[in-house]
C-alpha positions as CSV (number, residue, x, y, z in Angstrom):
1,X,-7.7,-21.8,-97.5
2,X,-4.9,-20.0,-96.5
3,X,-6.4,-16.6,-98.6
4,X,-9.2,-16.8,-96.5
5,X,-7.7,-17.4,-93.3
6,X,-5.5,-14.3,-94.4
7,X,-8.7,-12.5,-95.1
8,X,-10.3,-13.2,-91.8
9,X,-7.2,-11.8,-89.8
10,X,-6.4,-8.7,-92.0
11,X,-10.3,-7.7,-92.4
12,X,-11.1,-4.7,-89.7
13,X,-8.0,-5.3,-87.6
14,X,-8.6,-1.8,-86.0
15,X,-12.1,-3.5,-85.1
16,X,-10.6,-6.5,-83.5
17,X,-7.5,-4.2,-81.5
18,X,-10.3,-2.6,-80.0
19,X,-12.3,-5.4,-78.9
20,X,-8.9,-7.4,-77.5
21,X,-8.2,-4.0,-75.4
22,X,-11.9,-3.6,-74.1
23,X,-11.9,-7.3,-73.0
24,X,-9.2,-7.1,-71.4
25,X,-10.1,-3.9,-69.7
26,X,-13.2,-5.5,-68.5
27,X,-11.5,-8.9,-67.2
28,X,-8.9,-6.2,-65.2
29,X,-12.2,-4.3,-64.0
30,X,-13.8,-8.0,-62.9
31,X,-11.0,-9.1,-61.2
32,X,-10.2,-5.4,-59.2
33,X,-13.8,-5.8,-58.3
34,X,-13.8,-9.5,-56.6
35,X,-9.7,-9.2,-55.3
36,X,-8.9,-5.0,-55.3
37,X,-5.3,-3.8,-54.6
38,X,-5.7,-2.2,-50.9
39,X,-3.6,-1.2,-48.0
40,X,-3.1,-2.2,-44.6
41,X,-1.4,-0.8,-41.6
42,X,0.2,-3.4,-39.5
43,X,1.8,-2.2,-36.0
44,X,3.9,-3.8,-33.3
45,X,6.4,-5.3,-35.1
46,X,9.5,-5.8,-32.4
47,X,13.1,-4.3,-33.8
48,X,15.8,-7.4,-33.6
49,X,19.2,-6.3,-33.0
50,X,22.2,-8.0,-34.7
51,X,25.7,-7.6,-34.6
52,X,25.3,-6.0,-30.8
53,X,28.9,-7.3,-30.0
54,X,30.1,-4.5,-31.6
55,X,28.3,-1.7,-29.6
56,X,27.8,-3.8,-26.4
57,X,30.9,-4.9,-23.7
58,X,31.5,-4.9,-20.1
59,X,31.9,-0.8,-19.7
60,X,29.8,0.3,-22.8
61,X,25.6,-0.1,-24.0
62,X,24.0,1.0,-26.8
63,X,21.3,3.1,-25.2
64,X,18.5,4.8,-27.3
65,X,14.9,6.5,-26.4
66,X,13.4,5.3,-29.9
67,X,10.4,2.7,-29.6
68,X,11.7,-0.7,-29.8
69,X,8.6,-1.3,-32.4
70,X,8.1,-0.3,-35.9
71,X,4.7,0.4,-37.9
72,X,4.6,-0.2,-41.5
73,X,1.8,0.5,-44.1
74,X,2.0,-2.4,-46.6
75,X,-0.3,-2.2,-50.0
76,X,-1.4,-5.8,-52.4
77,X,-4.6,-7.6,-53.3
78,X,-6.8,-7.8,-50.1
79,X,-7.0,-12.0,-50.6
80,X,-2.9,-11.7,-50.0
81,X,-2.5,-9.2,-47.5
82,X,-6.1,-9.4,-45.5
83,X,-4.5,-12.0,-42.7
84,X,-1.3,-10.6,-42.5
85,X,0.3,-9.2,-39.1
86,X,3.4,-8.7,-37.5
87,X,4.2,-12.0,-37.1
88,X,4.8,-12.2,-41.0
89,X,7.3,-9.3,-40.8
90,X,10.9,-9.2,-39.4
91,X,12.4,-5.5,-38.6
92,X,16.3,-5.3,-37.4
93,X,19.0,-3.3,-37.1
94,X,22.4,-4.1,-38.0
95,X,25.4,-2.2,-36.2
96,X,27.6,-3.0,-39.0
97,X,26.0,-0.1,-40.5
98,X,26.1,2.5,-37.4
99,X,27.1,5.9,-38.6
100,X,29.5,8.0,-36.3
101,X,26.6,9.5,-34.7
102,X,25.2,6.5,-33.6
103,X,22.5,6.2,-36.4
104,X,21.7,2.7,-37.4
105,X,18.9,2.1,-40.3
106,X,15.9,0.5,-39.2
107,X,15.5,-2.3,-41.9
108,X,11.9,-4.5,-42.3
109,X,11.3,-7.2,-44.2
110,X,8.7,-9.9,-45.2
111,X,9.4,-13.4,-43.2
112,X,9.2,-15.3,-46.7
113,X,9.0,-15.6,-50.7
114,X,5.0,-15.4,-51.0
115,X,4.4,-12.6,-48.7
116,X,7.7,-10.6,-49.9
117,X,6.1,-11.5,-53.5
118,X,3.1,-10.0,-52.8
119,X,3.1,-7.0,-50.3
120,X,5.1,-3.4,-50.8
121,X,6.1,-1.8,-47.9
122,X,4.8,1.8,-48.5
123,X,6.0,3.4,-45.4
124,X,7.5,2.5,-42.2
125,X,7.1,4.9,-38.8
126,X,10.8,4.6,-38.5
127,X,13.6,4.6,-41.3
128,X,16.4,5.4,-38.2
129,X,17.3,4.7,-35.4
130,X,19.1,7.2,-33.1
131,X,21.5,6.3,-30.0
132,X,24.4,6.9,-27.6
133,X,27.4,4.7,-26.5
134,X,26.5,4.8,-22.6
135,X,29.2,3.7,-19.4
136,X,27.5,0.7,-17.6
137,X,26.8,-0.1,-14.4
138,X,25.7,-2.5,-11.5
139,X,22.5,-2.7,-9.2
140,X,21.2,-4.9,-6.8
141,X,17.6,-5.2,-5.9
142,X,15.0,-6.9,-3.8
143,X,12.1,-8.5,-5.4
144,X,8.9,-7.9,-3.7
145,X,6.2,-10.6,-3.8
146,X,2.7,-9.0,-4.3
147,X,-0.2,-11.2,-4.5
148,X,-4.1,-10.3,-6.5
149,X,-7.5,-11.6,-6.4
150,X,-6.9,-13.3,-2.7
151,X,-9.8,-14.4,-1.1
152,X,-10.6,-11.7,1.4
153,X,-10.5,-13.7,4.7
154,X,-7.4,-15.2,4.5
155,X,-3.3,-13.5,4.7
156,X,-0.9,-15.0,2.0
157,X,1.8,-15.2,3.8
158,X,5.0,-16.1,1.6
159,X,6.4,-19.6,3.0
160,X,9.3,-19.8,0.5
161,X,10.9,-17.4,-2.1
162,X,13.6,-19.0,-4.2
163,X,15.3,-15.5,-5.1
164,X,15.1,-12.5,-2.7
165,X,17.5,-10.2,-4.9
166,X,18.6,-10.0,-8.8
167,X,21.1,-8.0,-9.6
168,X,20.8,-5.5,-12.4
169,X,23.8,-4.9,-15.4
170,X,23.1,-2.4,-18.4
171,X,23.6,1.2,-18.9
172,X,23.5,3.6,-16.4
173,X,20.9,5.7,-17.3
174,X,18.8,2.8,-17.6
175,X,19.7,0.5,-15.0
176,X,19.5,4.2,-12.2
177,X,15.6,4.5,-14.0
178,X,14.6,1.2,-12.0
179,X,13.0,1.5,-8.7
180,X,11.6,-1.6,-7.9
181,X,11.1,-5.4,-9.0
182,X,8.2,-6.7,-8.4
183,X,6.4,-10.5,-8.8
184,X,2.8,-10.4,-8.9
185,X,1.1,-13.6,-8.1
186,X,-2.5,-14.4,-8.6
187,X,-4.1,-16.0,-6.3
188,X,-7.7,-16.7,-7.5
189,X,-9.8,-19.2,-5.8
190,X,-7.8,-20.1,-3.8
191,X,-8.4,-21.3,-0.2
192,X,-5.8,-23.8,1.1
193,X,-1.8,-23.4,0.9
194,X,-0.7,-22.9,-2.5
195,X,2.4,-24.7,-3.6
196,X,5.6,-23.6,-5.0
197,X,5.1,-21.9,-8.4
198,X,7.6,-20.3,-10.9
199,X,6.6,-16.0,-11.6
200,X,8.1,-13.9,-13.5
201,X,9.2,-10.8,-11.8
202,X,8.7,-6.9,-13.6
203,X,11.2,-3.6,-13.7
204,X,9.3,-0.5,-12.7
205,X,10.6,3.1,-12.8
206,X,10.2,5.6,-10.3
207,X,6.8,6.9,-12.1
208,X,5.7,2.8,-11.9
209,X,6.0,2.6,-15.4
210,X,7.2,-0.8,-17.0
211,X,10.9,-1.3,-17.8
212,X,11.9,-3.8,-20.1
213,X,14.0,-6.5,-18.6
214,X,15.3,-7.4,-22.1
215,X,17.4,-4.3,-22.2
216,X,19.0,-5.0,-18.8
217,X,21.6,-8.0,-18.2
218,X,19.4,-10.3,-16.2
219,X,19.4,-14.4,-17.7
220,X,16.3,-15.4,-18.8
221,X,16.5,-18.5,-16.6
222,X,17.1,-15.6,-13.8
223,X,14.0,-13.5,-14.4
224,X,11.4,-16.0,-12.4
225,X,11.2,-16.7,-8.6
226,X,10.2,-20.2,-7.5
227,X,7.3,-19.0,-4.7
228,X,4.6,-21.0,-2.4
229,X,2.1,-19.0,0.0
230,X,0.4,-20.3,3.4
231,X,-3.0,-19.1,3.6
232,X,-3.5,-18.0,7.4
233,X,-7.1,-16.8,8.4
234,X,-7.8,-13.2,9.4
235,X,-9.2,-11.5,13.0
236,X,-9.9,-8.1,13.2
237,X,-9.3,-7.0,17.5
238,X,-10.5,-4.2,19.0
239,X,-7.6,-1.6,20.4
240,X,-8.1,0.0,24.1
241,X,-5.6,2.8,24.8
242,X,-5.2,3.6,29.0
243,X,-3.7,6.8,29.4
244,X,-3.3,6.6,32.8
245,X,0.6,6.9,33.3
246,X,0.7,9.9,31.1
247,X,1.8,12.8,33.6
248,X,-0.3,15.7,32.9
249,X,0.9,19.3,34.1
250,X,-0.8,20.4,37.4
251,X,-4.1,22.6,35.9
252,X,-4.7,20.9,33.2
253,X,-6.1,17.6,32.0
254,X,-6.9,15.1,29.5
255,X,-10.2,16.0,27.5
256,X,-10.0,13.1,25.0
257,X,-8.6,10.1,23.8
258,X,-8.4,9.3,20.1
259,X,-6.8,6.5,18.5
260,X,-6.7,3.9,16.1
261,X,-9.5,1.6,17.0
262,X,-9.0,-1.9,15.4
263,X,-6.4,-3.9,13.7
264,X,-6.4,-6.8,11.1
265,X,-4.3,-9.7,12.8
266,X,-3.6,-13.1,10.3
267,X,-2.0,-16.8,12.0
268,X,-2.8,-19.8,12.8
269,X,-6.3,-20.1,14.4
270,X,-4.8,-21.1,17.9
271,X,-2.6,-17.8,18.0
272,X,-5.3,-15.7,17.3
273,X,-7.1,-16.8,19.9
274,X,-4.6,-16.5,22.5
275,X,-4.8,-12.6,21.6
276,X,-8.2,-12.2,22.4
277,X,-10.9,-9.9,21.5
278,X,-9.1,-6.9,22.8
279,X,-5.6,-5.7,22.6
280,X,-5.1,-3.5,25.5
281,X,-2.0,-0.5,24.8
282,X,-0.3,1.2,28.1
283,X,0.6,4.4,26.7
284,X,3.7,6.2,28.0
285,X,4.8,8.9,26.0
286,X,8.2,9.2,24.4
287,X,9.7,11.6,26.4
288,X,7.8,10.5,29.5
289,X,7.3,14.5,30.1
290,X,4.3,15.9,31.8
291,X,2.1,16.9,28.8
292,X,1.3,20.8,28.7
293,X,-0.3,20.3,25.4
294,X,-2.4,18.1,22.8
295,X,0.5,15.1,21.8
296,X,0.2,12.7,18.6
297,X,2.0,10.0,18.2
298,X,1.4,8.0,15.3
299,X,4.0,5.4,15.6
300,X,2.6,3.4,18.6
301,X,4.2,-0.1,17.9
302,X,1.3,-2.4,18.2
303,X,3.6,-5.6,18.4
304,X,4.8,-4.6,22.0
305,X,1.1,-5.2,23.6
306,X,0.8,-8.9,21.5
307,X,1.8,-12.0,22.9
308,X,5.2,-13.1,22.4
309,X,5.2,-9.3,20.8
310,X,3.7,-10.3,17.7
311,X,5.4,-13.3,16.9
312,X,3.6,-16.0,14.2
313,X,1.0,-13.4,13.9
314,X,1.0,-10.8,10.7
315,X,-0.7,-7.2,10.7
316,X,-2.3,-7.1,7.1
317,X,-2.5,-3.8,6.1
318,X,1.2,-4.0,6.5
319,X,1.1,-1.3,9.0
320,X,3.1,-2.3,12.7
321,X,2.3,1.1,14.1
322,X,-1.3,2.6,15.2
323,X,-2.0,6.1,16.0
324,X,-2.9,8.1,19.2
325,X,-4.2,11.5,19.9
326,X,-3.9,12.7,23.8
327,X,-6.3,15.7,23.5
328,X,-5.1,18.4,26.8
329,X,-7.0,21.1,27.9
330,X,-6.7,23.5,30.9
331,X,-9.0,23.2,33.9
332,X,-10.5,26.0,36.0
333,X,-11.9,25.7,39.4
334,X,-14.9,26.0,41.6
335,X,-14.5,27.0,45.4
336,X,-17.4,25.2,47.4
337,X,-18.5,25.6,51.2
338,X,-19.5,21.8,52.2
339,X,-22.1,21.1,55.6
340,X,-20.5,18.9,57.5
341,X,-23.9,17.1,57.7
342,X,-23.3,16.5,54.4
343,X,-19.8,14.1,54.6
344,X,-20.6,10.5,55.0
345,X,-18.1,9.2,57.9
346,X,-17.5,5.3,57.1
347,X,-15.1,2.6,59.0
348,X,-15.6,3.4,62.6
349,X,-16.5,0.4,64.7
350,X,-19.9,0.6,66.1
351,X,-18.5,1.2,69.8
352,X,-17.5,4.6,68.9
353,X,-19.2,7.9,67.8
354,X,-18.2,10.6,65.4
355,X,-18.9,14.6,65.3
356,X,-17.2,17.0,63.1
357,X,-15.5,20.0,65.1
358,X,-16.4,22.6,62.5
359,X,-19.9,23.3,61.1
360,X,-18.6,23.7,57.1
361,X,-15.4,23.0,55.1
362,X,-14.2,24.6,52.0
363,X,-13.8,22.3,49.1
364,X,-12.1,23.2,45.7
365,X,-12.9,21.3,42.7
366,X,-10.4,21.3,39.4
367,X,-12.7,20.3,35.9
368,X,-13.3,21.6,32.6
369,X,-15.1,24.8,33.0
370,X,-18.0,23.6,30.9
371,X,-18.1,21.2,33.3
372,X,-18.2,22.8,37.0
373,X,-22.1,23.6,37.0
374,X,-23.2,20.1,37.3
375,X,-20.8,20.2,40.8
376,X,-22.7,21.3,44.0
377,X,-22.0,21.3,47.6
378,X,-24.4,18.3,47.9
379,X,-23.1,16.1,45.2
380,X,-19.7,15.6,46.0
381,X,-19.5,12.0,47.2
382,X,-17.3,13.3,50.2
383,X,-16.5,10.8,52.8
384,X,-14.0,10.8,55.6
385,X,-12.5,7.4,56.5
386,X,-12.3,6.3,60.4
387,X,-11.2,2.8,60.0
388,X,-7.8,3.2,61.8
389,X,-9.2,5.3,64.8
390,X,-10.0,2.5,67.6
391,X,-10.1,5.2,70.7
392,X,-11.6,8.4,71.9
393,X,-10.2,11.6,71.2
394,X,-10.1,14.4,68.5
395,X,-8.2,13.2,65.0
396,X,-7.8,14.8,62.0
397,X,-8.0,13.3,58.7
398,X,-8.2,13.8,55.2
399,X,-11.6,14.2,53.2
400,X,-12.3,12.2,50.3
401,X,-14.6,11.7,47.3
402,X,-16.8,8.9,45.3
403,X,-16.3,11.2,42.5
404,X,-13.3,10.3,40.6
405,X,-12.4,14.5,39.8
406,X,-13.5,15.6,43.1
407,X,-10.8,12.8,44.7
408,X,-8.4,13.8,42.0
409,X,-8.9,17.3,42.7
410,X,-8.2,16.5,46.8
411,X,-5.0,14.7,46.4
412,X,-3.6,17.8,44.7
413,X,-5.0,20.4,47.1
414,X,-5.7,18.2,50.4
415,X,-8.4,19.1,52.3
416,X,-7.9,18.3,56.3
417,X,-11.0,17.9,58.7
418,X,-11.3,17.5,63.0
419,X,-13.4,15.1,64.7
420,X,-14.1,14.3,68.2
421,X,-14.3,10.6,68.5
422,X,-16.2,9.7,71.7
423,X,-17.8,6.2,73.2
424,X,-21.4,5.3,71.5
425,X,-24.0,5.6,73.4
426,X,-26.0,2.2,74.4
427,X,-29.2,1.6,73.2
428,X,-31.5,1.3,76.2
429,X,-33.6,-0.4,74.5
């Protein structure tokens, strides 16, 4: 028996090696088919820092312009790695082992046995990590509340803010790059007063980039505000600017007005409607000069011409100024001879007659020049007013107009007329 069982195993052993080594290539060649070896790129993975005492006090920072992320390419059968993501990775650096140039290796690691068993980090996007010891420094900012997705007719006015400021402690390069801290609160939906709600507030540089607050020494139970908003309806109101106490220089005049026309006004429905539809701006300029030339002003506070100057109501584009444009151009003039016949006397009692002593007066008129063709001697609205004269006799007076230039034009050049005033004569009839 045992002959045989000799004979079996020792008869064409070279035949049998070859078949053991071609099944076995096959099972490999099965099993690489159903579960291949592949690769897989997995980003994102945050860099931990450890032993930071040693780098970190009240005067000095570790500072350093290298990502605070790490890539790695990781290679194993595609049933190991195929779920895998940075969550199953841990990268750190240890500044135990800080060169004197501030070089610290960049180490990553699986999370636990089975993946460590089964992965090989190929490569990693950074093997070191380069730095500077850095002075630190102090800065206090204001947190601005900025609200999104508001519905469009109401203000969100901010009722209460648990934390107007947060002071700022880290290195000075980094802590100087902030600009501005800023809670954004999203206010879909909604329509009534929202109640107090805790936001997290965000570093921005000067280029309104993002700056992480874990690098700067804020507390994380110091990184929210504690917020609630009042929702207060919205009325836009017409603007009317009156020019009229603006001295002009003698010869010219205003040929335009231009300004802003409307503003958004938020409060409580009752305040609104105190305002109006109509806010009505006196304009005096600044310098309260005669104006010899075209003037803008575009800081016109609008609160001055509110009730109570603005108080319990909110401008919502944020702006408290409007603009106004006092467009001045020169006048020229047109000399006119006026009929007498042709001025209305008004005012003298019925017991009294009027006649003018001359035949013609001369009349000059002050308008833009485009303008002094439509003026002729019979279209002046002139008018002489004998209301005070209760007796016979000559007076002289001054002539005036309907027209509001013509007048205008009079009062700087007065124009002086004679009239005999005598008894009526009675109607014998």
């Amino acid at each position: 028996m045992k002959d045989k069982l000799r004979a079996m195993l020792t008869r064409n052993v070279a035949m049998k090696l070859v078949s053991i080594v071609l099944a076995l290539l096959v099972w490999v060649t099965i099993i690489n088919l159903s579960d291949p070896t592949v690769t897989k790129t997995i980003t994102g993975i945050p860099i931990e820092w450890r032993n930071e005492d040693l780098v970190k006090s009240d005067t000095t920072a570790y500072v350093t312009e290298a990502s605070k992320e790490v890539t790695i390419r990781i290679e194993g059968v595609r049933s190991k790695i195929a779920d895998l993501s940075a969550s199953d990775f841990v990268a750190y650096i240890d500044f135990s082992e800080m060169s004197n140039v501030y070089a610290v290796p960049v180490h990553v690691e699986a999370k636990n046995a089975e993946v460590a068993k089964n992965t090989d980090i190929l490569k990693q996007s950074m093997m070191m990590m380069s730095g500077k010891l850095e002075e630190t420094t102090t800065k206090q900012l204001n947190i601005i509340v900025n609200t999104k997705n508001a519905d469009e007719r109401f203000y969100a006015r901010v009722s209460y803010q648990s934390q107007y400021q947060a002071n700022l402690f880290g290195s000075k390069s980094l802590v100087d790059s902030v600009a501005k801290l800023v809670a954004d609160v999203d206010l879909q939906g909604a329509t009534q007063d929202v109640s107090k709600q805790n936001v997290p507030f965000v570093a921005y540089d000067w280029d309104n980039n993002v700056v992480d607050l874990k690098d700067i020494g804020i507390p994380e139970n110091m990184s929210k505000i504690e917020v609630q908003f009042e929702l207060l309806p919205i009325q836009e109101k017409k603007i009317e600017v009156d020019v009229s106490a603006v001295p002009i220089m003698r010869g010219q005049a205003i040929r335009s007005v231009e300004h802003t026309t409307s503003i958004r006004l938020a409060g409580r429905r009752e305040v609104l409607n105190a305002v109006g539809d109509t806010i009505k701006v006196n304009y005096i300029n600044k310098g309260r000069e005669e104006l010899i030339a075209t003037l803008e002003d575009n800081d016109v506070d609008i609160k001055k011409f509110l009730p109570n100057e603005g108080r319990d109501l909110y401008l919502v584009d944020g702006k408290q100024t409007i603009s106004v444009k006092i467009v001045v151009d020169k006048l020229d003039q047109k000399n006119l001879t006026v009929k007498t016949t042709d001025i209305r006397i008004q005012g003298l009692t019925k017991s009294l007659a009027a006649a003018f002593d001359e035949e013609t007066v001369a009349v000059t008129v002050w308008d833009f020049k485009e303008k002094l063709t439509e003026y002729v001697e019979t279209n002046l609205g002139l008018y002489v007013d004998l209301s005070e004269v209760v007796e016979e006799g000559t007076v002289t007076v001054e002539l005036r107009s309907t027209s509001e230039t013509v007048d205008k034009s009079l009062s700087e050049e007065p124009v002086k007329v004679t009239l005999t005033v005598t008894k009526a004569q009675e109607d014998d009839t």
